[in-house]
C-alpha positions as CSV (number, residue, x, y, z in Angstrom):
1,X,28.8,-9.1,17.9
2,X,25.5,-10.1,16.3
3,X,25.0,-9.1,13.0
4,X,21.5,-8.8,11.7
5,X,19.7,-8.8,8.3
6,X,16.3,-7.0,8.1
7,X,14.8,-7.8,4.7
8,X,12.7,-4.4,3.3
9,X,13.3,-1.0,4.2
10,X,9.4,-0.3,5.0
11,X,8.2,0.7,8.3
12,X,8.0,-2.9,9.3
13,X,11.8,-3.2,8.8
14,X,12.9,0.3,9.6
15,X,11.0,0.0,13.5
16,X,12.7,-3.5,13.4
17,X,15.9,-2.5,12.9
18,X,15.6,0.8,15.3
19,X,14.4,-1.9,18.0
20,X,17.9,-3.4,17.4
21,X,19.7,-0.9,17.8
22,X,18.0,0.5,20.6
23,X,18.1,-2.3,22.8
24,X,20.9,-3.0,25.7
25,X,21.3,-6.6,26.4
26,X,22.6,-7.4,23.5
27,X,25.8,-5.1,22.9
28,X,27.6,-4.3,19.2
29,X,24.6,-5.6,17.3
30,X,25.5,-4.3,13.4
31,X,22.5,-4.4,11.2
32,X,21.9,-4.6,7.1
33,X,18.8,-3.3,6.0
34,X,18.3,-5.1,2.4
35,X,15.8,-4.2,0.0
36,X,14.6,-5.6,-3.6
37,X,14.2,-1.6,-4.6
38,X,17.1,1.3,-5.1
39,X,14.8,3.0,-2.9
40,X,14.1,2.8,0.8
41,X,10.5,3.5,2.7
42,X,8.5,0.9,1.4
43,X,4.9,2.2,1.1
44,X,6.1,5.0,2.5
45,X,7.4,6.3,-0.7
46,X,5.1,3.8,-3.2
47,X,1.7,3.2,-1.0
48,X,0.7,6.7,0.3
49,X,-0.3,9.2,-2.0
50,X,1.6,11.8,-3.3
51,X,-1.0,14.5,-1.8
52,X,-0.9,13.4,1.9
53,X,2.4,15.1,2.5
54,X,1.6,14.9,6.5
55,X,1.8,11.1,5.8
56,X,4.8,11.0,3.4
57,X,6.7,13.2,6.1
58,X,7.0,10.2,8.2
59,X,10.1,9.3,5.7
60,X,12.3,11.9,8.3
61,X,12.2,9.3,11.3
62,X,12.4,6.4,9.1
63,X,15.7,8.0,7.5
64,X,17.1,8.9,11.4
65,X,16.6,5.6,11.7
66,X,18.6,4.3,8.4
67,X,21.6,6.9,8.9
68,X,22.6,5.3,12.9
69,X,25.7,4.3,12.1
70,X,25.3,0.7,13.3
71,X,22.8,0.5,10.5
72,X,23.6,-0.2,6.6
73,X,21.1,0.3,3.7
74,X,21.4,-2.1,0.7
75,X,19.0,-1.3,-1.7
76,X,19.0,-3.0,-4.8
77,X,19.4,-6.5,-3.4
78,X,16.5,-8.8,-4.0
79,X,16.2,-11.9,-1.2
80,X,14.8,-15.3,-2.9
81,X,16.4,-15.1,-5.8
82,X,19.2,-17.3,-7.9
83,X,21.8,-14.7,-6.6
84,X,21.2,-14.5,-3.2
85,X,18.4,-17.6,-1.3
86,X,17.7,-17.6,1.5
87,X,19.9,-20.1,2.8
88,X,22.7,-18.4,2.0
89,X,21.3,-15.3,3.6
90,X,21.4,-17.3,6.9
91,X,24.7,-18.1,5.8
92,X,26.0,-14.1,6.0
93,X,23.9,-13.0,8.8
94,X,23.2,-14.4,12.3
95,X,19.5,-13.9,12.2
96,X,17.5,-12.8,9.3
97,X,14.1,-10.8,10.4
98,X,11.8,-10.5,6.7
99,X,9.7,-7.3,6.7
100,X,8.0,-7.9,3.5
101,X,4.3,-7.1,2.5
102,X,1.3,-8.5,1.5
103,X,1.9,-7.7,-2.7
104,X,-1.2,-9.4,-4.0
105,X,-4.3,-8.1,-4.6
106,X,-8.1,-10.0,-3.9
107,X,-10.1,-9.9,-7.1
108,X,-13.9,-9.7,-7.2
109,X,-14.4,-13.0,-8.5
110,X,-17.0,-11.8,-11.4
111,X,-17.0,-12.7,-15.6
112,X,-15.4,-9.5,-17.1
113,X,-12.2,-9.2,-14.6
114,X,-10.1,-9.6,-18.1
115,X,-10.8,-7.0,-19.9
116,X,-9.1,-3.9,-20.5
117,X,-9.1,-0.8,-18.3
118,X,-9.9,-3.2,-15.2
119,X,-7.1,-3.0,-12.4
120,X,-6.6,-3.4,-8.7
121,X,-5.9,-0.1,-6.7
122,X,-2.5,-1.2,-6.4
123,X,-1.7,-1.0,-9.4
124,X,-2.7,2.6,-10.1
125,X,-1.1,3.5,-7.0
126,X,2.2,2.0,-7.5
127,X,1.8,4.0,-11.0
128,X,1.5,7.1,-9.8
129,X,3.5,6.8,-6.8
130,X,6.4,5.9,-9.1
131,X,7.2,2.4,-8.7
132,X,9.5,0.8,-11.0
133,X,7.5,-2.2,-11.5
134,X,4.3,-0.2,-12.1
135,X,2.9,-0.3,-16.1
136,X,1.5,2.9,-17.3
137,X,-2.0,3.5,-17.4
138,X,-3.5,5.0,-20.7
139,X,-6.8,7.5,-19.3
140,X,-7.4,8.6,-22.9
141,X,-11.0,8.4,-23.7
142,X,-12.2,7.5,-19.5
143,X,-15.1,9.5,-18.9
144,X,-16.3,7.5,-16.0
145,X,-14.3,5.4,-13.2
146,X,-16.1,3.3,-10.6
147,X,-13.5,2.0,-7.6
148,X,-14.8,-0.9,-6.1
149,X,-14.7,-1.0,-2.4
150,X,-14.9,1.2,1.3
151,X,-11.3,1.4,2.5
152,X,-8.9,4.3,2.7
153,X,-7.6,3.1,-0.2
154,X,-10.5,3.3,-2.3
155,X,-11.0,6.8,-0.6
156,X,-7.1,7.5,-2.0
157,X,-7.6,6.8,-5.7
158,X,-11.2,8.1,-5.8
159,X,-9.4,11.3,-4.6
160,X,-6.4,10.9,-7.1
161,X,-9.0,10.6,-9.7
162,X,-10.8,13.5,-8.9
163,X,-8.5,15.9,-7.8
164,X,-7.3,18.7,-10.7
165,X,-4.3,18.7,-12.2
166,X,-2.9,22.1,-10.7
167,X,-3.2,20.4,-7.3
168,X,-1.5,17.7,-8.0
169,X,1.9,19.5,-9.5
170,X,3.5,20.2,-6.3
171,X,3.3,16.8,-5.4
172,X,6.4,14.4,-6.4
173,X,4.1,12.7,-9.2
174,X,5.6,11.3,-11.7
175,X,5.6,13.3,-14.7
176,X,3.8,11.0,-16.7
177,X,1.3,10.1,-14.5
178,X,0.5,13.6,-13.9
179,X,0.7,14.3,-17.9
180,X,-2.0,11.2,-18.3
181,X,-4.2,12.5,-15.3
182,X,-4.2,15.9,-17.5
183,X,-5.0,14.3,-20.6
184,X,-8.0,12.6,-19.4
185,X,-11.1,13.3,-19.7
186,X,-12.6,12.0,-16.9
187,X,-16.1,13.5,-15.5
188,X,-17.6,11.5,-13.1
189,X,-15.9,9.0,-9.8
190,X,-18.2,6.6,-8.2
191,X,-17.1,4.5,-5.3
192,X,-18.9,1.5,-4.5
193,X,-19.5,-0.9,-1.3
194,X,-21.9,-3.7,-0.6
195,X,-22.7,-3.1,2.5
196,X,-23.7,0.4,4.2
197,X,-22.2,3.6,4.8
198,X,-21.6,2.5,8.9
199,X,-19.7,0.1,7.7
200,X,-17.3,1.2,5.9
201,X,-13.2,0.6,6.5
202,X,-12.1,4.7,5.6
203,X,-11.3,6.4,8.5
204,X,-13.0,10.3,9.0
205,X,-10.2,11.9,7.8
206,X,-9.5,10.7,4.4
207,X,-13.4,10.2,4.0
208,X,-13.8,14.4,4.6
209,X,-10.9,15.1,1.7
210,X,-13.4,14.1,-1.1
211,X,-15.8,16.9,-0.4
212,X,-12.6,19.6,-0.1
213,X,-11.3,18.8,-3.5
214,X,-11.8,22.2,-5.9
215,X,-14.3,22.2,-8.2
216,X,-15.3,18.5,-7.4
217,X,-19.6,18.2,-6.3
218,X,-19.4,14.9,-4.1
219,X,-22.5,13.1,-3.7
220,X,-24.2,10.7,-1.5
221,X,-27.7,9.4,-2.3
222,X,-29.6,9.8,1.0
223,X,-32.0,6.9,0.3
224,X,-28.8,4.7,0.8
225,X,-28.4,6.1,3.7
226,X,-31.7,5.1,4.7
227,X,-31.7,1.5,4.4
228,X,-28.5,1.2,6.6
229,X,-30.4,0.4,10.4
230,X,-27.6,1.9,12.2
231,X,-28.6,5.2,10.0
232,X,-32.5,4.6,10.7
233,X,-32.5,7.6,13.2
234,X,-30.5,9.4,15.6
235,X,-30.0,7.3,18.6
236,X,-28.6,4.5,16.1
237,X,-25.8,6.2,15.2
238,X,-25.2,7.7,18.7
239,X,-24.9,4.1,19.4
240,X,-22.1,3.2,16.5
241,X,-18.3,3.3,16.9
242,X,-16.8,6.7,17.5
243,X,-15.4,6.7,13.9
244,X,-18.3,4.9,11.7
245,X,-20.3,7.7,13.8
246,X,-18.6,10.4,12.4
247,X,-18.2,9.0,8.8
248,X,-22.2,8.7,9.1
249,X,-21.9,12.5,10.1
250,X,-19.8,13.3,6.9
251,X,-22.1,11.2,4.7
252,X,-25.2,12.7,5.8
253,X,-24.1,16.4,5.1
254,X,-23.5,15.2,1.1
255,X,-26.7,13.8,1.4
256,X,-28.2,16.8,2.0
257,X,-26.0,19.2,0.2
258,X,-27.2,21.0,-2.9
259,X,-25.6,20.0,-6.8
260,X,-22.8,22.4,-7.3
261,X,-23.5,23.9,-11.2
262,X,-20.1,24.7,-11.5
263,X,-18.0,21.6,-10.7
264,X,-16.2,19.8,-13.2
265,X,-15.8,16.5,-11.7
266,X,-18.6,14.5,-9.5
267,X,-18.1,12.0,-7.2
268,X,-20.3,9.5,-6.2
269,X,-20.1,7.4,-2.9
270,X,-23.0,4.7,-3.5
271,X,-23.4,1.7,-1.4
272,X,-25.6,-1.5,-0.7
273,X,-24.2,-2.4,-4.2
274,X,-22.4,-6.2,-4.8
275,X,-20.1,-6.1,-8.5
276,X,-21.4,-9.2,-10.5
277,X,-20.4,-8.5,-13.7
278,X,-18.1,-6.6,-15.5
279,X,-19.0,-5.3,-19.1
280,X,-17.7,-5.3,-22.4
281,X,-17.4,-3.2,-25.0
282,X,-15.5,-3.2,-28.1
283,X,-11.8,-4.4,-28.6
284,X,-12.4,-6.4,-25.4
285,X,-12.5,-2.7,-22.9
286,X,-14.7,-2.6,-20.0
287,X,-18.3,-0.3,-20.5
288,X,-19.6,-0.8,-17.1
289,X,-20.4,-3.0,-14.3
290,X,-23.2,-4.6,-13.2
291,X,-24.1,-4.5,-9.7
292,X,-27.1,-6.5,-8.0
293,X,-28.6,-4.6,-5.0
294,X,-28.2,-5.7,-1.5
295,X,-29.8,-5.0,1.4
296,X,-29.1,-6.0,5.6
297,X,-29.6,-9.5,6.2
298,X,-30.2,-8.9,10.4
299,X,-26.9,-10.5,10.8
300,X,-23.9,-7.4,10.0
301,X,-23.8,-9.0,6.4
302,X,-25.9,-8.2,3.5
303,X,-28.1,-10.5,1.1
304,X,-28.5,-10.0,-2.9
305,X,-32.0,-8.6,-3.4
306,X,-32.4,-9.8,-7.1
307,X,-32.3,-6.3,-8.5
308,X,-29.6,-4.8,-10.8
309,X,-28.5,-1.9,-12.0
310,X,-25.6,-0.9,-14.4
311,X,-23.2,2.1,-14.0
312,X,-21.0,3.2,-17.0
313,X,-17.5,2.9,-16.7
314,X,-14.0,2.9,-18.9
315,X,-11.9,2.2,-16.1
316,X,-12.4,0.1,-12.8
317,X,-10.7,-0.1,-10.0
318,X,-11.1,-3.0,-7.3
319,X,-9.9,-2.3,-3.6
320,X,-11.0,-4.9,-1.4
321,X,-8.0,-6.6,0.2
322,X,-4.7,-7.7,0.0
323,X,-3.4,-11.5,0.1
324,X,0.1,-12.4,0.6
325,X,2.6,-13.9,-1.5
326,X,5.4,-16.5,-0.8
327,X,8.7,-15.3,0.3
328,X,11.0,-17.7,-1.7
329,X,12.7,-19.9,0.5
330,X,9.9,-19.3,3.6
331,X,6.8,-21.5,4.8
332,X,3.9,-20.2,3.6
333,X,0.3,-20.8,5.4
334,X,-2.4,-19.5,1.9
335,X,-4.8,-19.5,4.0
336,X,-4.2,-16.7,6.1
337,X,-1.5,-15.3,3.6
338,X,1.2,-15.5,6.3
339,X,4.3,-17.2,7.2
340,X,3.7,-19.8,10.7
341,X,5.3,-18.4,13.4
342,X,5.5,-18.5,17.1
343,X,6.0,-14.7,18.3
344,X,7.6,-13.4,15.0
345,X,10.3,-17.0,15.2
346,X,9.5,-18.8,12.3
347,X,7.8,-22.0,11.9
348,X,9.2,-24.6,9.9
349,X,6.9,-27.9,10.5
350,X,5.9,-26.6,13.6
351,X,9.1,-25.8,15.5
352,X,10.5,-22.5,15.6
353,X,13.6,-22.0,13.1
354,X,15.7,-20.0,15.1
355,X,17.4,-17.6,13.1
356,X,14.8,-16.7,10.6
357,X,11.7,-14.2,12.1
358,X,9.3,-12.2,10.2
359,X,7.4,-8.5,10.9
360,X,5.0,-6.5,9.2
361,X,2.2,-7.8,7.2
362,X,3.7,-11.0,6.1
363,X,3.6,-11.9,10.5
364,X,0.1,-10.7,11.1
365,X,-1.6,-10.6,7.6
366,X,-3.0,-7.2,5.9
367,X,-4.2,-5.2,9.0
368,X,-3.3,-2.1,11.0
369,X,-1.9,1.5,9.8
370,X,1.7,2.3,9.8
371,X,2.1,2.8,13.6
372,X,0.8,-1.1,14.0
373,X,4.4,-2.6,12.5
374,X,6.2,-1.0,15.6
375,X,4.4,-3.1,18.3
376,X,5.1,-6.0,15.6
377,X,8.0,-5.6,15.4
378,X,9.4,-4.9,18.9
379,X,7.4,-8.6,19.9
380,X,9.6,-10.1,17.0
381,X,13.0,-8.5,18.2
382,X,12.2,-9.6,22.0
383,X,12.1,-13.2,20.3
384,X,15.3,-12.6,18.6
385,X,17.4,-11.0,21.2
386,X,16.2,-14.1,23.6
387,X,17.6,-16.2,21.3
388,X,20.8,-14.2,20.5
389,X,23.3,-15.8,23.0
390,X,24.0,-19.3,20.8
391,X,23.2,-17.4,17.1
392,X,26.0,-15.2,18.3
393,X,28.4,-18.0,19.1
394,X,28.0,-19.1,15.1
395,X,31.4,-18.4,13.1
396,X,30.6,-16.1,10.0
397,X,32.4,-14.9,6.8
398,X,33.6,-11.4,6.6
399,X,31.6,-8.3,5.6
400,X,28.6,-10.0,3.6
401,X,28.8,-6.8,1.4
402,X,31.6,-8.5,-0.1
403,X,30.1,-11.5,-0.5
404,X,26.9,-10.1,-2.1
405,X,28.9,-8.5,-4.7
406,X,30.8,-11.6,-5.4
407,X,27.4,-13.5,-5.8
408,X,26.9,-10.9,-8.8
409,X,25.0,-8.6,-6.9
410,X,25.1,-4.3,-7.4
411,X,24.1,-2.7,-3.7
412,X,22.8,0.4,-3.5
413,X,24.3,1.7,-0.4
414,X,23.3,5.1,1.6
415,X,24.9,7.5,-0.6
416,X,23.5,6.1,-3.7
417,X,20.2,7.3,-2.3
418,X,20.9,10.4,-1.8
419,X,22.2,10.1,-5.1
420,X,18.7,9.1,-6.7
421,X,17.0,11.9,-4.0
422,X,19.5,14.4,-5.8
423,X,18.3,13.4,-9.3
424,X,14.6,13.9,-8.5
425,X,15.3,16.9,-7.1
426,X,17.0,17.9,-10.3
427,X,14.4,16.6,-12.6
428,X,12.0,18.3,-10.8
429,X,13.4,21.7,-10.8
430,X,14.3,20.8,-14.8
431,X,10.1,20.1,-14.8
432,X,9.6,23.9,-13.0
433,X,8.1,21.5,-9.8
434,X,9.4,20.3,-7.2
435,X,11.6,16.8,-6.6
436,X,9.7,14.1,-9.0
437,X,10.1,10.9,-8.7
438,X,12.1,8.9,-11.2
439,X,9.7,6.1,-12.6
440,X,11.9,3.5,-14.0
441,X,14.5,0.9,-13.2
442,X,17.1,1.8,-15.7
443,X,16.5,5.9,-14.0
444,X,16.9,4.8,-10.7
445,X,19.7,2.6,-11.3
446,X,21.8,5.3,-13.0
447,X,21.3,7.9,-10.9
448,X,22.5,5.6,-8.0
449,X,25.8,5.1,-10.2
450,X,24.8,1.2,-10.6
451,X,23.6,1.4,-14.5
């Protein structure tokens, strides 16, 4: 038997461990799906908005996938640590496959980044997506947002933003976060890129939700447009990548559009615009952000121009990429925010460690939607099942569930899940909504029976 550890319960993990199980030349493989959080689904459950329900449904295959009975969730256990290295993971398991993210975010690199009300998009996502980890965000007294950057998940929080209230309740929000959301008085949403509307990283769909949302008047300055050359005229974008050509589409039709006298909310999708400073105001909160004005340089980049101009804000948001951080225990290569490895076996001074692999984001960097980590992970699997005949042969202790609890450990296994799944369906009824997520560690951890 081959017993396997897969370390996070994302989709990286999840299409790992299903490529386990799924395979044949390898018979009565027995896999443990460990993860830091109570919680499995990864981004699934703290990445994608609470309004793209199509994408959240993706948590029913990822949950087939958990239940196979040759498959054990163990939420609740964090890899790295002083409880539990890494080298005595290797210890428990015959291989060990690490599934784990890219959990830092890129920072614009300006004066200003420290003051108040300044924040990368992953931190307001993992607050209103519920993460335990997440600190609350105060909205009282924002009037004006700017979210630096062109990527679906500047498109996400420029939505979340935006969006009312009522639309929002059905959602599993947290209760807070939907509370602060409400209590803010926020008027206008301007997202921001430095280089041209063909350019940007938002795919079509997610770009057309911001000129659905109720009540909302979403704006694009058509000058802006103009500058772009791939805009320039009608053969140009004929000429661009199916999707930029569409998003060019979407843009030009907001361009055009008339003001909407009886929206409450604008949003603002400006571009050719490079963050160079970020404001003060009093007590040390951001006012605004300066922005110098770019323009093509011939070459698919843009140069500075010279000009500036200044757009208000009292909270800013930066989304421009992801970096990853050091699995404890793991090489680490900081300039491409990976772990070295040779077909998902990983490096340790250039030969392959066999035993250890890694999928997901922390194999290939910060790239691809959710359905890239199943090709990644099936390449990492084939790796690991070629190596399975002398990992096999290696002696190991008894069920390592026992042994994590000895190491002072509290799992969260399967049925503590549902129990935390049954509590937010509880608070949420208690709330007159449907299931809401619980927020906190101490919540989650009592409602799996752990506190």
């Amino acid at each position: 038997m081959l017993r396997v550890a897969v370390v996070g319960s994302g989709p990286s993990g999840v299409y790992a461990a299903q490529a386990l199980v799924q395979q044949r030349e390898v018979p009565g493989v027995r896999i443990d799906v460990l993860d830091r959080l109570p919680a499995p689904y990864g981004l699934v459950r703290y990445g994608v908005a609470p309004d793209h329900e199509k994408i959240k449904s993706l948590t029913g295959s990822l949950r087939s996938v958990l239940e196979d009975e040759r498959i054990r969730f163990l939420g609740n256990v964090e890899v790295g640590g002083e409880l539990l290295p890494t080298a005595r993971l290797l210890e428990l398991y015959h291989a060990v496959v690490y599934c784990v993210g890219a959990a830092r975010d890129r920072t614009l690199g300006v004066p200003g980044e420290e003051l108040a009300g300044v924040h990368s998009a992953t931190e307001f996502v993992s607050w209103y997506s519920g993460h335990p980890d997440a600190r609350p965000f105060d909205l009282a007294g924002v009037r004006s947002a700017v979210v630096v950057g062109a990527g679906n998940v500047a498109v996400d929080v420029t939505r979340i933003l935006a969006r009312g209230v009522p639309e929002l309740r059905p959602t599993d929000m947290p209760q807070a976060a939907l509370g602060a959301l409400a209590d803010s008085g926020l008027r206008t949403v301007t997202m921001v890129a430095r280089r041209g509307p063909s350019q940007g990283r938002f795919t079509t769909k997610e770009l057309r939700e911001l000129g659905t949302l109720a009540q909302v008047d979403t704006r694009v300055d058509p000058a802006e447009l103009a500058i772009d050359p791939a805009c320039a005229d009608p053969a140009a974008v004929a000429a661009l990548p199916a999707v930029a050509r569409r998003n060019v589409e979407v843009l030009r039709g907001w361009a055009r559009a008339e003001p909407d006298p009886g929206a409450g909310r604008s949003i603002s999708l400006r571009f050719y615009l490079r963050p160079v400073e970020l404001l003060g105001g009093p007590e040390g909160r951001v006012r605004g952000v300066r922005f110098e004005r770019t323009a093509p340089d011939g070459r698919g980049g843009v140069r500075g121009t010279g000009a500036y101009e200044d757009l208000d804000a009292e909270l800013v948001l930066r989304s421009v990429g992801y970096l990853g951080v050091p699995p404890a225990g793991l090489p680490f290569d900081a300039a491409t925010g990976t772990v070295p490895h040779a077909a998902g076996r990983v490096l340790r001074a250039g030969r392959a460690s066999v035993g250890e692999y890694v999928a997901g984001w922390i194999k290939r960097g910060p790239t691809g939607v959710i359905g890239t980590n199943r090709p990644c992970a099936k390449e990492t699997v084939s790796s690991l099942l070629q190596d399975a005949g002398p990992l096999a042969r290696r002696a190991l202790p008894a069920d390592p569930l026992t042994a994590l609890r000895a190491a002072g450990l509290h799992p969260v296994e399967w049925p503590g899940w549902l129990a935390i799944e049954a509590a937010e369906a509880d608070l949420g009824r208690s709330l007159g909504r449907r299931s809401v997520k619980i927020p906190d560690w101490p919540g989650l951890r009592a409602a799996a029976g752990i506190a």
